[in-house]
C-alpha positions in Angstrom: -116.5 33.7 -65.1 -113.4 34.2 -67.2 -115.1 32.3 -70.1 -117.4 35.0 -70.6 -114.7 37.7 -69.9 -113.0 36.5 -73.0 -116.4 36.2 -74.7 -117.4 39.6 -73.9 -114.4 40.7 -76.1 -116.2 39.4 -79.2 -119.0 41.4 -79.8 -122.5 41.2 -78.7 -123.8 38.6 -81.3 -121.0 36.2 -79.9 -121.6 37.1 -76.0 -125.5 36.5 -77.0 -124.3 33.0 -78.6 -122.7 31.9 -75.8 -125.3 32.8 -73.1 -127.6 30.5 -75.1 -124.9 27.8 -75.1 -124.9 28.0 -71.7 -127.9 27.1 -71.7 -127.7 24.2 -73.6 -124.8 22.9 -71.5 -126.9 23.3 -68.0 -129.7 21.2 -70.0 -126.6 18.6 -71.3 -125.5 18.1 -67.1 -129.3 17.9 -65.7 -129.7 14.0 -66.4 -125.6 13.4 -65.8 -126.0 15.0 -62.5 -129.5 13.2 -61.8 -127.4 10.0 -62.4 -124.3 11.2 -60.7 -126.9 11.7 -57.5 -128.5 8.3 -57.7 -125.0 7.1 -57.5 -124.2 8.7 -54.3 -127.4 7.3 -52.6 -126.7 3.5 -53.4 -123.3 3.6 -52.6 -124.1 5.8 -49.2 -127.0 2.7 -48.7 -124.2 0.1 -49.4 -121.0 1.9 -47.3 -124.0 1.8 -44.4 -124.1 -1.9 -44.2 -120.2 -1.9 -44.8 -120.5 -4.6 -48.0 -117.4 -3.2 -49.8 -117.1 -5.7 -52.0 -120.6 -4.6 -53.1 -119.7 -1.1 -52.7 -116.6 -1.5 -55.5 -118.8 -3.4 -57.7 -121.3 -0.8 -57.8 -118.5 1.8 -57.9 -117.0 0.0 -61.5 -121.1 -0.6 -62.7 -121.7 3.0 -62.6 -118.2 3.9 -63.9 -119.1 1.4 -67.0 -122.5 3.0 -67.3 -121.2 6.6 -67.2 -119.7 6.3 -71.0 -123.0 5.4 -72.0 -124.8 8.0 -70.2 -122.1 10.4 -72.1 -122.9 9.1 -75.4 -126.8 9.5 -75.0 -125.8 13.2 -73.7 -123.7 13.7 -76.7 -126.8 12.4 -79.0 -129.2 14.4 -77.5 -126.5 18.0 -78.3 -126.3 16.9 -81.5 -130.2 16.3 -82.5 -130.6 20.2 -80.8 -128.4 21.8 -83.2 -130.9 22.6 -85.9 -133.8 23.2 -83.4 -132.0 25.5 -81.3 -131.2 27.6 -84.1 -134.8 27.6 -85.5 -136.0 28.1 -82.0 -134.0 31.6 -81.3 -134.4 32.6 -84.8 -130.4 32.7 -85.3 -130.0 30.1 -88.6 -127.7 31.8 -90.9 -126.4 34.5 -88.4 -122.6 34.9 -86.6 -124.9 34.2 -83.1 -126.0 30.9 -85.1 -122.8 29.6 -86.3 -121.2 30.5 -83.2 -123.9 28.3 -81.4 -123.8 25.3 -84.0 -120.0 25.2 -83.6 -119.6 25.4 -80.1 -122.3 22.8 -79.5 -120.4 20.4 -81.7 -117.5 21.1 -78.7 -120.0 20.7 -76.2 -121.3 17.4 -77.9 -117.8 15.8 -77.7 -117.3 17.5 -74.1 -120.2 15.3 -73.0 -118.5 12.3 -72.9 -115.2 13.0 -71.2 -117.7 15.5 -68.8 -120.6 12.6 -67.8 -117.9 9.9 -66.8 -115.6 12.7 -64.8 -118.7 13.7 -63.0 -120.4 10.3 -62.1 -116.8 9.6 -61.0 -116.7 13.3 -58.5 -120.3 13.5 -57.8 -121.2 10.1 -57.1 -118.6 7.7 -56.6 -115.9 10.0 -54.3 -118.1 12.4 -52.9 -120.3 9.0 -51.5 -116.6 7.9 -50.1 -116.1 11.0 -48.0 -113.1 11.7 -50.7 -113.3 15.6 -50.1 -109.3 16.6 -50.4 -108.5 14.7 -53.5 -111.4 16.2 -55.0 -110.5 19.6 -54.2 -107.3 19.3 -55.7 -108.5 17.1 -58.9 -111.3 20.1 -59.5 -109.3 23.1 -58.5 -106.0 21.9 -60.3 -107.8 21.5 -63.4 -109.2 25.0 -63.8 -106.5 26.6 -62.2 -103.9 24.6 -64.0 -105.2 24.1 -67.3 -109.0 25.7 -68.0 -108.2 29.1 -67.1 -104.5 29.8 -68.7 -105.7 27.9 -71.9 -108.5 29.8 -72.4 -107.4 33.2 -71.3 -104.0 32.3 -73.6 -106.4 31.2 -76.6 -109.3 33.8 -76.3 -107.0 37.4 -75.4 -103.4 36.7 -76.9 -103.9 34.4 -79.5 -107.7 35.6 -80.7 -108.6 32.9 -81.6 -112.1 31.5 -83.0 -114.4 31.6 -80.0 -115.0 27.9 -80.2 -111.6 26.7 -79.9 -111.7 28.7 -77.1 -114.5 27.0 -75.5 -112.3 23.5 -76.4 -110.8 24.7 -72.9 -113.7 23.0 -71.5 -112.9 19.6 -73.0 -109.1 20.0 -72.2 -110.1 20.1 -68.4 -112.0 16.8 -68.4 -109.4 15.2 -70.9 -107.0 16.1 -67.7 -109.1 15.0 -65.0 -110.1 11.8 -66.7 -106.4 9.4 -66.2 -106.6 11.3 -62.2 -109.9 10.0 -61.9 -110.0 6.3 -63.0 -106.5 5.9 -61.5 -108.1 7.0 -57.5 -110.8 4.5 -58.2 -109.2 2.0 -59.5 -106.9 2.1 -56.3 -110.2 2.2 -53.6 -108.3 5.2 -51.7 -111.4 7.4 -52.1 -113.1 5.1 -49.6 -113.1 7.5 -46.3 -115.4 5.5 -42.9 -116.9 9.2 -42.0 -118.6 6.8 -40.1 -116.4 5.5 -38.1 -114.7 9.4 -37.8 -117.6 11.0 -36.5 -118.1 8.3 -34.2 -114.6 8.8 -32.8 -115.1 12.7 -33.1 -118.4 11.9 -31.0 -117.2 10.1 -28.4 -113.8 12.0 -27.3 
């Protein structure tokens, strides 16, 4: 919401550029968050049957697999940038370069982005690691998305796509928080186990 606060300071043709962005980055999360929810269902299956050491192993696969998956993401932003001006008629316009910029962020925000969230979404959230999560999510926007941008877009002024950068510096900061918790297997949480003992006092 404050993104398009500072956005709406720029004029119409640069609000109207970064509503089709937005677009565009919805479209660039569909598969990661497809993939992100596969995750959670063959870890869930595995945690069921209590093989952990299958459980980790599936936990570093899909951790592996998440660079590529940001990579293909990235590819994909970067064939649309021609297409997407053609397609909304904005080629040689301030709406079109402020789309083809900004999609070159959003192209390198991919990859940072698609292993964060196969990391949230499918590996932690299967493990019941709710607080952690909270607190990785909400101290990134809190701490660093929504000062730099506000600090970049209405003090500084500057160009609109170093203001949507912001977006990159959040997963830049949750990406050490996030391969440090699973590298030490405290996001595993029994909920099992704890609803069972909620159940039966």
């Amino acid at each position: 919401m404050h993104d398009f606060m500072v956005y709406g300071t720029r004029g119409t043709e640069v609000y109207a550029g970064m509503s089709i962005l937005n677009t565009m980055e919805m479209f660039a999360k569909l598969a990661i968050m497809g993939f992100a929810g596969a995750c959670t269902i063959m870890l869930g299956i595995e945690m069921g049957s209590a093989d952990m050491p299958k459980v980790y192993r599936y936990a570093d696969r899909f951790n592996r697999i998440s660079i590529i998956a940001g990579l293909v993401s990235c590819s994909i932003i970067v064939a649309l940038m021609l297409p997407v001006q053609h397609i909304y008629g904005i080629k040689g316009t301030l709406e079109g370069e402020c789309v083809r910029n900004c999609m070159c962020v959003l192209a390198i925000y991919c990859i940072p982005n698609a292993v964060n969230c196969i990391k949230v979404e499918g590996i932690f959230r299967s493990g019941g690691d709710v607080r952690y999560l909270t607190l990785m999510d909400a101290g990134s926007i809190w701490m660093i998305g929504m000062p730099l941008t506000l600090i970049l877009g209405l003090i500084f002024k500057v160009d609109i796509w170093y203001v949507y950068a912001a977006h990159i510096a959040i997963e830049l900061f949750k990406l050490p928080l996030g391969q440090r918790r699973l590298r030490s297997r405290k996001w595993y949480h029994n909920v099992t186990e704890a609803v069972s003992s909620v159940e039966n006092n």
